[in-house]
N, CA, C and O atoms as CSV, one atom per row, in Angstrom:
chain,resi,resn,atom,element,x,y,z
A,1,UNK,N,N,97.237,188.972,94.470
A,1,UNK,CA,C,98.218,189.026,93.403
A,1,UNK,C,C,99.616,188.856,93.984
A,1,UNK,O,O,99.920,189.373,95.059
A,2,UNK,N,N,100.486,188.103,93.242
A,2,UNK,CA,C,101.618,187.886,94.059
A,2,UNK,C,C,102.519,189.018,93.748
A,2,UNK,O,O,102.138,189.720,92.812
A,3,UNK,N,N,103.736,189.388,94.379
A,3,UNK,CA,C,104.541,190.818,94.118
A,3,UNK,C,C,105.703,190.451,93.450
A,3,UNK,O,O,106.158,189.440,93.985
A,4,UNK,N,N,106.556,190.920,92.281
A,4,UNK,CA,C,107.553,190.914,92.066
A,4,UNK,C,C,109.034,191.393,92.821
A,4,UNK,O,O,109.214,192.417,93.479
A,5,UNK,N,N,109.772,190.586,92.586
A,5,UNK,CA,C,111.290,190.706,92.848
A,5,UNK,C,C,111.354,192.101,92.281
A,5,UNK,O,O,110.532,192.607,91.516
A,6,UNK,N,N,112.741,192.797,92.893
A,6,UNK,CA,C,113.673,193.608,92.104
A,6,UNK,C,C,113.789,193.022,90.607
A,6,UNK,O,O,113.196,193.520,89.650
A,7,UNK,N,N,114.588,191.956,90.540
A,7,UNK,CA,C,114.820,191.245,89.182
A,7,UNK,C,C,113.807,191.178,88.398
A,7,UNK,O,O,113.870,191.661,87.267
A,8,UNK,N,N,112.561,190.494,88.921
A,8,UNK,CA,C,111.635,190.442,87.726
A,8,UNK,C,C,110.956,191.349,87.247
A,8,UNK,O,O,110.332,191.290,86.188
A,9,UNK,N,N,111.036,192.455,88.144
A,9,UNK,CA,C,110.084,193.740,88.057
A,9,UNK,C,C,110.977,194.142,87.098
A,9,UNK,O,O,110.354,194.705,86.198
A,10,UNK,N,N,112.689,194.091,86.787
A,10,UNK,CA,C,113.097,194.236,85.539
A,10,UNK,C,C,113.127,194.036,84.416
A,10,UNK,O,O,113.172,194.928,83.569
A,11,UNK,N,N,113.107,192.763,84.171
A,11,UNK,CA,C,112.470,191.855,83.352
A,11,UNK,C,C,111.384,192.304,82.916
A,11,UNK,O,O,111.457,192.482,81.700
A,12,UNK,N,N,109.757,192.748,83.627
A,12,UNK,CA,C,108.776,192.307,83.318
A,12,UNK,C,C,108.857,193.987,82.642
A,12,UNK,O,O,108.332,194.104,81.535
A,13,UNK,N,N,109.407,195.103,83.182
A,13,UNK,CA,C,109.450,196.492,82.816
A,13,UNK,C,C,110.018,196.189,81.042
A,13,UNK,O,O,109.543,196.819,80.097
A,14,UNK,N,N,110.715,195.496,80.944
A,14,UNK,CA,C,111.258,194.978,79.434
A,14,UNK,C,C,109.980,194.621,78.368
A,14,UNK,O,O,109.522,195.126,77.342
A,15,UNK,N,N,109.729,193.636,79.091
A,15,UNK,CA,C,108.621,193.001,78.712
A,15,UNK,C,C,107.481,193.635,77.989
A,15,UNK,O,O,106.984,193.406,76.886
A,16,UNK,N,N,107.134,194.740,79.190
A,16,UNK,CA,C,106.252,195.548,79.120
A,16,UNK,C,C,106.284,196.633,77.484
A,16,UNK,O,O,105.525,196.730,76.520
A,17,UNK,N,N,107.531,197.256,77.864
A,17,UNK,CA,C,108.218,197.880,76.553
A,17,UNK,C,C,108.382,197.403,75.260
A,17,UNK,O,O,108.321,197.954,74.160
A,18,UNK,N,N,108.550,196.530,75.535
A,18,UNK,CA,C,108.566,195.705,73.870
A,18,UNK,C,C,107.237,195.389,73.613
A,18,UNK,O,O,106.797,195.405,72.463
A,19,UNK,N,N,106.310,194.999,74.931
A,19,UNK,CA,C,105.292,194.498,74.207
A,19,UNK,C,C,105.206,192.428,73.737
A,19,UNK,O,O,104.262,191.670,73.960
A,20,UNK,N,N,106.329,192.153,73.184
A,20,UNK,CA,C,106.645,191.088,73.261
A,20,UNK,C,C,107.961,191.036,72.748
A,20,UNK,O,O,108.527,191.972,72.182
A,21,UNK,N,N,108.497,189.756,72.992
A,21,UNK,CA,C,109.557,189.373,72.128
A,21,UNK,C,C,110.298,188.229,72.878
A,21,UNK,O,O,109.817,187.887,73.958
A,22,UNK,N,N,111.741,187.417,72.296
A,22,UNK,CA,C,112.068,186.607,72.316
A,22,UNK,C,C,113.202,186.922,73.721
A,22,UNK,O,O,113.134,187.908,74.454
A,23,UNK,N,N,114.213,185.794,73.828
A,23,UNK,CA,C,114.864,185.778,74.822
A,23,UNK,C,C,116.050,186.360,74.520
A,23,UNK,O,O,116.888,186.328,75.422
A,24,UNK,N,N,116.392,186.951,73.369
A,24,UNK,CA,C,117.660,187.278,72.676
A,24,UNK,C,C,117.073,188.807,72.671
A,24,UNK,O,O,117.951,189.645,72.879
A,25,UNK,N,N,116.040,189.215,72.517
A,25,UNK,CA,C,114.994,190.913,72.458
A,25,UNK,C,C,115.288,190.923,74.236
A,25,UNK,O,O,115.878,191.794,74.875
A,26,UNK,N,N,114.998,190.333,74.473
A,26,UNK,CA,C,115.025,190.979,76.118
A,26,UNK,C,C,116.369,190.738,76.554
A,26,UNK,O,O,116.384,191.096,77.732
A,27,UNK,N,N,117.126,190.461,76.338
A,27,UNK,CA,C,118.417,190.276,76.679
A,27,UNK,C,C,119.585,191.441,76.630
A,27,UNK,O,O,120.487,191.837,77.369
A,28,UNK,N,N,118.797,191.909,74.729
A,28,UNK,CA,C,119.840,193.133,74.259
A,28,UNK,C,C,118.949,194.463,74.905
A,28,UNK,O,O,119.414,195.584,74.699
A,29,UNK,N,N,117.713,194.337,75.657
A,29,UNK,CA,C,117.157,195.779,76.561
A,29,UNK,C,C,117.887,195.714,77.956
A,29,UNK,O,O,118.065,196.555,78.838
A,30,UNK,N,N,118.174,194.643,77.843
A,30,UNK,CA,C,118.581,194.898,79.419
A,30,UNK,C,C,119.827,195.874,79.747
A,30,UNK,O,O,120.697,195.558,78.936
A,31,UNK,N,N,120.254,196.804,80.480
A,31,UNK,CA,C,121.496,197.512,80.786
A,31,UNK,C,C,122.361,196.429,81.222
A,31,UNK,O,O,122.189,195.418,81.903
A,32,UNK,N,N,123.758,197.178,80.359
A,32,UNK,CA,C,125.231,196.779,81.760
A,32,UNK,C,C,125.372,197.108,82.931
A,32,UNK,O,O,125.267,198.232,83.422
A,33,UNK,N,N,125.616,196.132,83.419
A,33,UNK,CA,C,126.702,194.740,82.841
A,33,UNK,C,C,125.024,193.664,82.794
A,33,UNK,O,O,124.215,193.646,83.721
A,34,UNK,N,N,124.935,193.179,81.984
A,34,UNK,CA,C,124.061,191.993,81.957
A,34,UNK,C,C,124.104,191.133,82.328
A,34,UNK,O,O,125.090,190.504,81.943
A,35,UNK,N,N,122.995,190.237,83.511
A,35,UNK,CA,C,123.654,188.729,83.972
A,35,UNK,C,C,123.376,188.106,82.775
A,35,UNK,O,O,122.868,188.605,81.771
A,36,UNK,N,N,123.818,186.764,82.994
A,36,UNK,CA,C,123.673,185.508,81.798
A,36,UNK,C,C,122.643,185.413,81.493
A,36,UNK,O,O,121.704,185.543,82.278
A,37,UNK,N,N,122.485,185.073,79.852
A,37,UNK,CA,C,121.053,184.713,79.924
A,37,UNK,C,C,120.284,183.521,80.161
A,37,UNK,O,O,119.126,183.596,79.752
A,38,UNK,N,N,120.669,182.275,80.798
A,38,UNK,CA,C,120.328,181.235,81.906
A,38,UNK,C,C,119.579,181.941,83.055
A,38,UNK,O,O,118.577,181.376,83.493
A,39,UNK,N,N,119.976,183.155,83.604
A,39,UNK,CA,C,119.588,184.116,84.765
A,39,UNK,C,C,118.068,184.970,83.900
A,39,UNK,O,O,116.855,184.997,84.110
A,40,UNK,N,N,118.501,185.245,83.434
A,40,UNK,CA,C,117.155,185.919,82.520
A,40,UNK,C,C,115.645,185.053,82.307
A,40,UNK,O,O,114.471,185.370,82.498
A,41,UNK,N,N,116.461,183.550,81.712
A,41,UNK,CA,C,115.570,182.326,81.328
A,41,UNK,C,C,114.801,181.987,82.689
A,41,UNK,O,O,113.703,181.432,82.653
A,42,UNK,N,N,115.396,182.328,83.838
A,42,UNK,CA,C,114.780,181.873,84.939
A,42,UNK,C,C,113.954,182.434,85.748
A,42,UNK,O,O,113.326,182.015,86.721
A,43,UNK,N,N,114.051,183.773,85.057
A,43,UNK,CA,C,113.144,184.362,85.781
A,43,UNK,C,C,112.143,184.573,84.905
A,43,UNK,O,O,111.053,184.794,85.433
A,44,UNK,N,N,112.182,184.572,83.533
A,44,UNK,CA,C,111.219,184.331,82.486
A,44,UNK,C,C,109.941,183.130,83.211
A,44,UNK,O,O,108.729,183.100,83.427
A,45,UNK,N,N,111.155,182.257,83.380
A,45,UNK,CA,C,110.089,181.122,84.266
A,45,UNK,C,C,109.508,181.212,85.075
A,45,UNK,O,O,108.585,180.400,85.136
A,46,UNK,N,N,109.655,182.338,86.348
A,46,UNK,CA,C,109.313,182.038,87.259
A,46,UNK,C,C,108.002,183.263,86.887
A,46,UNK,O,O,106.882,182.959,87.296
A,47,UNK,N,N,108.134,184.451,86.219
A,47,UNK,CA,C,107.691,184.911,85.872
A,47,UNK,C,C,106.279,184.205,84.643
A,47,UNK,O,O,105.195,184.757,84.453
A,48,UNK,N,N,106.642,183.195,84.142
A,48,UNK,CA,C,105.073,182.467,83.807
A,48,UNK,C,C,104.195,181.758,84.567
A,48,UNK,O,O,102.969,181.734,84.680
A,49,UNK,N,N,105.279,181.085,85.152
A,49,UNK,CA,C,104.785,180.402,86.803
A,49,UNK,C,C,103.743,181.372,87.714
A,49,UNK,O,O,102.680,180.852,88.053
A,50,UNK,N,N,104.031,182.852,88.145
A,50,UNK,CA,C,103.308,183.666,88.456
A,50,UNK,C,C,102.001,184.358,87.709
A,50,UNK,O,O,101.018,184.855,88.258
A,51,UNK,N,N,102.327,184.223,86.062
A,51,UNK,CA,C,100.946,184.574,85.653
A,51,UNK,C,C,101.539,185.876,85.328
A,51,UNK,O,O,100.667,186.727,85.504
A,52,UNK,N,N,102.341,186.266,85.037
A,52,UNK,CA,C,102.771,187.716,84.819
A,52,UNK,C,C,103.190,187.754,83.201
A,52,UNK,O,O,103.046,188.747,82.488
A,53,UNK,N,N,103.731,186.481,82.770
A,53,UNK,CA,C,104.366,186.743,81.136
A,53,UNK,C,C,103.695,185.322,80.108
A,53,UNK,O,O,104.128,184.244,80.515
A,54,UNK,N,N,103.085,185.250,79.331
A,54,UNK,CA,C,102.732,184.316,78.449
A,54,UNK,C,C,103.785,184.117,77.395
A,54,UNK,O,O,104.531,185.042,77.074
A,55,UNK,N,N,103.850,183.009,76.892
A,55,UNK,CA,C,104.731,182.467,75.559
A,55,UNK,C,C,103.920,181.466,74.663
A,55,UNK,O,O,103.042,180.624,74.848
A,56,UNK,N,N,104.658,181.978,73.572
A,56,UNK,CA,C,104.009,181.165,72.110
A,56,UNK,C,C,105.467,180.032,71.826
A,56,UNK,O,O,106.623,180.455,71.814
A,57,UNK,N,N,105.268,179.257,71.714
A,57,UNK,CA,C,106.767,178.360,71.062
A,57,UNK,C,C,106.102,178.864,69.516
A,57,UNK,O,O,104.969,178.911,69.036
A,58,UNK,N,N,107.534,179.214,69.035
A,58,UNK,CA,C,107.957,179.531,67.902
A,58,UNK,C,C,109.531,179.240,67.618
A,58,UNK,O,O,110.601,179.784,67.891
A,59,UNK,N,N,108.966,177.768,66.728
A,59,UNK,CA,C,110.355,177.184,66.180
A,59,UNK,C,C,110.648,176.363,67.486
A,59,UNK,O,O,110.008,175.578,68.185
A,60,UNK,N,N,112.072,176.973,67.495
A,60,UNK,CA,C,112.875,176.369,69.145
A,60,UNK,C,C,113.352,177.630,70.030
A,60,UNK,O,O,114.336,177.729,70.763
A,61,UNK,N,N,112.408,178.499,69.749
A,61,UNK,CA,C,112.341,179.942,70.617
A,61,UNK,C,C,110.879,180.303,71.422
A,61,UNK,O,O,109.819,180.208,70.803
A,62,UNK,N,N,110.899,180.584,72.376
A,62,UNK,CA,C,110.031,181.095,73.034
A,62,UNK,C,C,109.358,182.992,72.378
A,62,UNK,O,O,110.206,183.844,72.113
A,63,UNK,N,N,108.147,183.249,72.260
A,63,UNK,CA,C,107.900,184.089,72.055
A,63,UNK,C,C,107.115,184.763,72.904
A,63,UNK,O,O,105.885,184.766,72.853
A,64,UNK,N,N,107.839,185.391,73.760
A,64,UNK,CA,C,107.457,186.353,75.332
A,64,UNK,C,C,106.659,186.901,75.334
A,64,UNK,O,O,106.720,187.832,74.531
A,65,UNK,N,N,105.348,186.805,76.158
A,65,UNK,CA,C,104.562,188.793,75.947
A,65,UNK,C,C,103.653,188.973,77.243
A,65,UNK,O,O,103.208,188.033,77.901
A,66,UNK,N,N,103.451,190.269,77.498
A,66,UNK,CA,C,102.911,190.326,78.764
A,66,UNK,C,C,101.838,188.984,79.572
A,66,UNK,O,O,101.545,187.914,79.037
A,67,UNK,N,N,101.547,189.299,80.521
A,67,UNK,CA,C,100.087,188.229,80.641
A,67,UNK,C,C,99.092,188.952,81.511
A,67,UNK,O,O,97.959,188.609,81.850
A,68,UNK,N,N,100.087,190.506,81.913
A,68,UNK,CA,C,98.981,191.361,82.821
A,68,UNK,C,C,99.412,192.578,82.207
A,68,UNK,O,O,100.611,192.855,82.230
A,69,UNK,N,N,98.791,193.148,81.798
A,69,UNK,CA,C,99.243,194.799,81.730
A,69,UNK,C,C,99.703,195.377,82.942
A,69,UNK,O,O,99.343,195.128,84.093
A,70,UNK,N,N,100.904,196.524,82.350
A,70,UNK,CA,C,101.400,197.209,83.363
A,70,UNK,C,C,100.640,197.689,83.899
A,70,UNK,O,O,100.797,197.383,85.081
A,71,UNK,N,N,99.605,198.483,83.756
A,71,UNK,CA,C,98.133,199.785,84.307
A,71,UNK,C,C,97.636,198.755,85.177
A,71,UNK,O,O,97.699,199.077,86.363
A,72,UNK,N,N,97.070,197.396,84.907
A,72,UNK,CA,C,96.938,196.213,85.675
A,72,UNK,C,C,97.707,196.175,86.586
A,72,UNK,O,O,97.273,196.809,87.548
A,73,UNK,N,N,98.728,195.696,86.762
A,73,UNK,CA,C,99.872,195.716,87.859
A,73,UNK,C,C,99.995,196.767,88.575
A,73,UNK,O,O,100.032,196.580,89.791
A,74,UNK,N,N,100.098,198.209,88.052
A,74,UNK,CA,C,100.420,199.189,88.801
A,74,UNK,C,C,99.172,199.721,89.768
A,74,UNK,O,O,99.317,200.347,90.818
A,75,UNK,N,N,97.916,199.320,89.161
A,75,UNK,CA,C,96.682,199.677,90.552
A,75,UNK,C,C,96.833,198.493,91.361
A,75,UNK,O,O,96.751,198.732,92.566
A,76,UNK,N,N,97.023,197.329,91.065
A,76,UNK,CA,C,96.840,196.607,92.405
A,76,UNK,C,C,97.942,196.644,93.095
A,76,UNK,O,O,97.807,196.182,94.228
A,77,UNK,N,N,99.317,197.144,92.753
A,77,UNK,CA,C,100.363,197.425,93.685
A,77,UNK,C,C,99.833,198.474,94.693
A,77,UNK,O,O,99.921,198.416,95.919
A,78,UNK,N,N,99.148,199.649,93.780
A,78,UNK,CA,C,99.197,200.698,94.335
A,78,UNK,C,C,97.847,200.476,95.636
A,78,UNK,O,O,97.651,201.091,96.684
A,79,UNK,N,N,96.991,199.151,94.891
A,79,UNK,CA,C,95.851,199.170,96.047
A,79,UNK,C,C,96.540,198.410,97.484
A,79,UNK,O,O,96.194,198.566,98.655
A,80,UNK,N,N,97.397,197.731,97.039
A,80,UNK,CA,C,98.186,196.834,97.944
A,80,UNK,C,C,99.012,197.376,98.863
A,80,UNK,O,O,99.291,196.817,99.923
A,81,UNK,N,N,99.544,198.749,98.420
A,81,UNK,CA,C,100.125,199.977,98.838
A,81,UNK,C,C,99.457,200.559,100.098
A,81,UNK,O,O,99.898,200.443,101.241
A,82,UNK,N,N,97.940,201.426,99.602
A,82,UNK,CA,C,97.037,201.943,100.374
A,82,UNK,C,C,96.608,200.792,101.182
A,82,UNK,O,O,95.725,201.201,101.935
A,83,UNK,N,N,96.739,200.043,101.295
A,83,UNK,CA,C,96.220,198.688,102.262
A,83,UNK,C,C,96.595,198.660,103.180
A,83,UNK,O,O,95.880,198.771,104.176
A,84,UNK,N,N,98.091,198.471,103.233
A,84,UNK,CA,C,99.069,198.114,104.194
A,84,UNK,C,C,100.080,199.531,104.902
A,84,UNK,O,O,100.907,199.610,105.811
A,85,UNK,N,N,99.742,200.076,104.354
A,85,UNK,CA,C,100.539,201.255,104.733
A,85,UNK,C,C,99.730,202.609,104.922
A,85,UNK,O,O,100.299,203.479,105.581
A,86,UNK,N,N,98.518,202.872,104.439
A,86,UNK,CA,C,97.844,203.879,104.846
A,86,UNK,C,C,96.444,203.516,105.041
A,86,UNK,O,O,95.642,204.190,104.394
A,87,UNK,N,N,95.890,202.425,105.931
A,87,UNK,CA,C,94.787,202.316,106.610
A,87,UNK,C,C,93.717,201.875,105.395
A,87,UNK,O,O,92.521,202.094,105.587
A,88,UNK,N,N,94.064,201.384,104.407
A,88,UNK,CA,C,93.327,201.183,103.029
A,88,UNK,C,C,92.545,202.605,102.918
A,88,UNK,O,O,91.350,202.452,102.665
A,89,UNK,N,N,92.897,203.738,103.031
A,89,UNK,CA,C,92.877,205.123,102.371
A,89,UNK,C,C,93.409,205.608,101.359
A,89,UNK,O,O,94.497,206.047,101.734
A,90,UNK,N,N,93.259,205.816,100.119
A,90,UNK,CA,C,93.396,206.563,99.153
A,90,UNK,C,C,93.814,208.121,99.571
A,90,UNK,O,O,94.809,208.745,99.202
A,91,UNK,N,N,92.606,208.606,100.570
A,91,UNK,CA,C,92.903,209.963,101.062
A,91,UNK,C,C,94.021,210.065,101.902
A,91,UNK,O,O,94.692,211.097,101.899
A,92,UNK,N,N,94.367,208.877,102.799
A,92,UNK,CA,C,95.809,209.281,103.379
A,92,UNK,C,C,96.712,209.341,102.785
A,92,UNK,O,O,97.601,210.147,103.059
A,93,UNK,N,N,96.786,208.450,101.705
A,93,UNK,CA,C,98.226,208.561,100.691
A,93,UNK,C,C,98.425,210.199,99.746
A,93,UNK,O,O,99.404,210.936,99.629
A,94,UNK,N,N,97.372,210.270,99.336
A,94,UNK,CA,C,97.264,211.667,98.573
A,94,UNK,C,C,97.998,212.400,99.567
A,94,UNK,O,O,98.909,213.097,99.120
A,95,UNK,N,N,97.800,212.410,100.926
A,95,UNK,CA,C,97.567,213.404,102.262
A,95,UNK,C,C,98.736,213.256,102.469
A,95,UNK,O,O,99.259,214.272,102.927
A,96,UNK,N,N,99.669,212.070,102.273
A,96,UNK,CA,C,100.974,212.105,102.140
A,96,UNK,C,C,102.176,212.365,100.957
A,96,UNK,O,O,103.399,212.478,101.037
A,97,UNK,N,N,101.618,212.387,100.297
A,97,UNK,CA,C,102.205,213.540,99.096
A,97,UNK,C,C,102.267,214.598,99.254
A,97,UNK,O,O,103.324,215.215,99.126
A,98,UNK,N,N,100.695,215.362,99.719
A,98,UNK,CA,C,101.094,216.811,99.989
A,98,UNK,C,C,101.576,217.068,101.180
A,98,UNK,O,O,102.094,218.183,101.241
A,99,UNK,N,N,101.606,216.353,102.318
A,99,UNK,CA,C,102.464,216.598,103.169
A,99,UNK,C,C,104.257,216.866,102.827
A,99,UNK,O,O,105.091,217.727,103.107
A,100,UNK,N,N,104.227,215.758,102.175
A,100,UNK,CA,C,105.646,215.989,101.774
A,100,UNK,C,C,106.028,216.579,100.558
A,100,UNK,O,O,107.120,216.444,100.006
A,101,UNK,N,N,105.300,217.083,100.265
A,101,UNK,CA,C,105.356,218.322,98.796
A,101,UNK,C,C,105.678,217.585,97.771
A,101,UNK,O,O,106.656,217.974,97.133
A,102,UNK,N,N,104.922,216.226,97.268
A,102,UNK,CA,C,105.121,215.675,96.225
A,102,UNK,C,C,104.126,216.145,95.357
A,102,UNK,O,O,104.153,215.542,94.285
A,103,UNK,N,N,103.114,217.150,95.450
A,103,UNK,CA,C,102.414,217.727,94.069
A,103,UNK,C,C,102.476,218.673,94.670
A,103,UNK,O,O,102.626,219.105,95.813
A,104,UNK,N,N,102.213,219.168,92.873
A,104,UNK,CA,C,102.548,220.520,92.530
A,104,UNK,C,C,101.406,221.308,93.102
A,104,UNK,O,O,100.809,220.680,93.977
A,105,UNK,N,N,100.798,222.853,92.784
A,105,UNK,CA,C,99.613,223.270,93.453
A,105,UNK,C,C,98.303,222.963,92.100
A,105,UNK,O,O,97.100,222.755,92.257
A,106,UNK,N,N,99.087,223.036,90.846
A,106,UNK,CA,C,98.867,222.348,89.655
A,106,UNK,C,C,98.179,220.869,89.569
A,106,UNK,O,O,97.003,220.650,89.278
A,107,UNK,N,N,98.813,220.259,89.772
A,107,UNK,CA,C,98.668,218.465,89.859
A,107,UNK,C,C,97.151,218.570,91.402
A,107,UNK,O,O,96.135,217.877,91.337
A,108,UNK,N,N,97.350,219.273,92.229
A,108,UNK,CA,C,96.451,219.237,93.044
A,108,UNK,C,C,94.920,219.661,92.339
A,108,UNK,O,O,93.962,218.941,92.618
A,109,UNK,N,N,94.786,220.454,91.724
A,109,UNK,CA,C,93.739,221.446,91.031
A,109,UNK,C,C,93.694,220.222,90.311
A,109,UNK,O,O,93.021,219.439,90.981
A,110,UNK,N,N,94.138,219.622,89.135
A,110,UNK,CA,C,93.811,218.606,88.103
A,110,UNK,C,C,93.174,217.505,88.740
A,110,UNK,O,O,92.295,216.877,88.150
A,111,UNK,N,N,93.757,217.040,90.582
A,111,UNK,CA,C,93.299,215.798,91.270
A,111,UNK,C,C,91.746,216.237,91.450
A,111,UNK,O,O,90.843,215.432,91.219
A,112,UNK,N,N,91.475,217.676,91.912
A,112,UNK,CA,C,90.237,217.772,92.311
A,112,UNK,C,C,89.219,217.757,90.844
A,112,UNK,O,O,88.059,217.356,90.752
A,113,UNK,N,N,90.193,218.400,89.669
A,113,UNK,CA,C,88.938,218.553,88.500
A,113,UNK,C,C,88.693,217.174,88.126
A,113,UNK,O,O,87.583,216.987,87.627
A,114,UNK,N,N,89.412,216.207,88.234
A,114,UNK,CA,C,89.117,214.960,88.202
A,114,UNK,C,C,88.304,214.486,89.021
A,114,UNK,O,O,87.320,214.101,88.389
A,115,UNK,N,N,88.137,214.226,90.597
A,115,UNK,CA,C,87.140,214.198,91.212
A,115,UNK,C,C,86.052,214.665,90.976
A,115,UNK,O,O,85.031,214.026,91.233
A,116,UNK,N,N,86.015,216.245,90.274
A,116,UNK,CA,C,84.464,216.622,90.364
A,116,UNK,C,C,83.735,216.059,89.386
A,116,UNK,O,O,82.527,215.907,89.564
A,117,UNK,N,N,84.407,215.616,88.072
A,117,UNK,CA,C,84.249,215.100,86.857
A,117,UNK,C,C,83.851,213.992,87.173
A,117,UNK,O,O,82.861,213.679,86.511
A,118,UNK,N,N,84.320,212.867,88.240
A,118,UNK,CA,C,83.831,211.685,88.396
A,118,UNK,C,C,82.506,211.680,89.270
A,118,UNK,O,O,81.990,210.567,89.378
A,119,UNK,N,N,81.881,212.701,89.895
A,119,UNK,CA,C,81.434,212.905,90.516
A,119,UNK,C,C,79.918,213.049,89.520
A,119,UNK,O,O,78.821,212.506,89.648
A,120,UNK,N,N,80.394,213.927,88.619
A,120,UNK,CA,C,79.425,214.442,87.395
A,120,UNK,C,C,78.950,213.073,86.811
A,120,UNK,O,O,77.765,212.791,86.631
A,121,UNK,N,N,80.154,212.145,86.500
A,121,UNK,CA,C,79.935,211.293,85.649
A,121,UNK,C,C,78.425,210.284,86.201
A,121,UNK,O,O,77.466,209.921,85.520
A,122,UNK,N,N,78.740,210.034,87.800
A,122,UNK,CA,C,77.913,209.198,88.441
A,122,UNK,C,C,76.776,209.431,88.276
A,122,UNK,O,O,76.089,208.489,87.880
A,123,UNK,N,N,76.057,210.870,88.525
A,123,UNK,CA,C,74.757,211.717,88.624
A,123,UNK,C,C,74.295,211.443,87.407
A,123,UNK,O,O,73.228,211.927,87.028
C-alpha cells in the first residue's frame, strides 16, 4: 500500500469525515489559512492516482468519496508500523506503550478481556 503525505493525509482525513463531497465541501473543512484550491485539486489527483479517493463527474464538478476506508488505512499503517519498527510484533509495540505508560491499568485489563474473548471465539 502506498503511504500518504502530511498534505494528503489531510485531505484524505476530510474526505473521510464528510464521507463524500465536492471540491468547494473540502475546501470550506479545511483550517486557516487555506492553500489554494488548485493545491487541494492536486492532491485530490494524486490522491485518485493512488487509489485512496474515487469521483463521480457530476455536471462540471467532481463528486469526491473515499476509495479505502479509514479502519482500512489505519491497520495497514499500523501493520506497516509493527513491520518496520518492532520486528513485525504486535507484542513489542503493545510492550512499548506500556513501557512508556501509554495505557491505562484499565485499557490493559480490556486488551487482555479482548484477547481471551478472541481466544473463546476460535475454540
Amino acid at each position: 500500500m502506498k503511504t500518504l503525505t502530511k498534505a494528503e493525509e489531510q485531505v484524505m482525513l476530510i474526505v473521510w469525515d464528510l464521507g463524500q463531497g465536492f471540491l468547494k465541501d473540502i475546501m470550506e473543512s479545511i483550517p486557516e489559512p487555506r492553500p489554494h484550491s488548485n493545491t487541494i485539486a492536486t492532491l485530490l489527483k494524486i490522491l485518485i492516482d493512488k487509489g485512496f479517493v474515487d469521483y463521480e463527474v457530476q455536471g462540471r464538478n467532481n463528486l469526491y468519496k473515499p476509495g479505502i476506508s479509514k479502519t482500512e488505512y489505519g491497520r495497514k499503517s499500523m501493520n506497516q508500523l509493527v513491520k518496520g519498527y518492532f520486528e513485525g510484533s504486535p507484542a513489542k509495540l503493545v510492550s512499548q506503550f506500556v513501557t512508556d505508560n501509554k495505557l491505562s491499568q484499565e485499557e490493559l485489563e480490556d486488551l487482555l478481556e479482548q484477547i481471551k474473548n478472541a481466544k473463546n471465539d476460535k475454540a
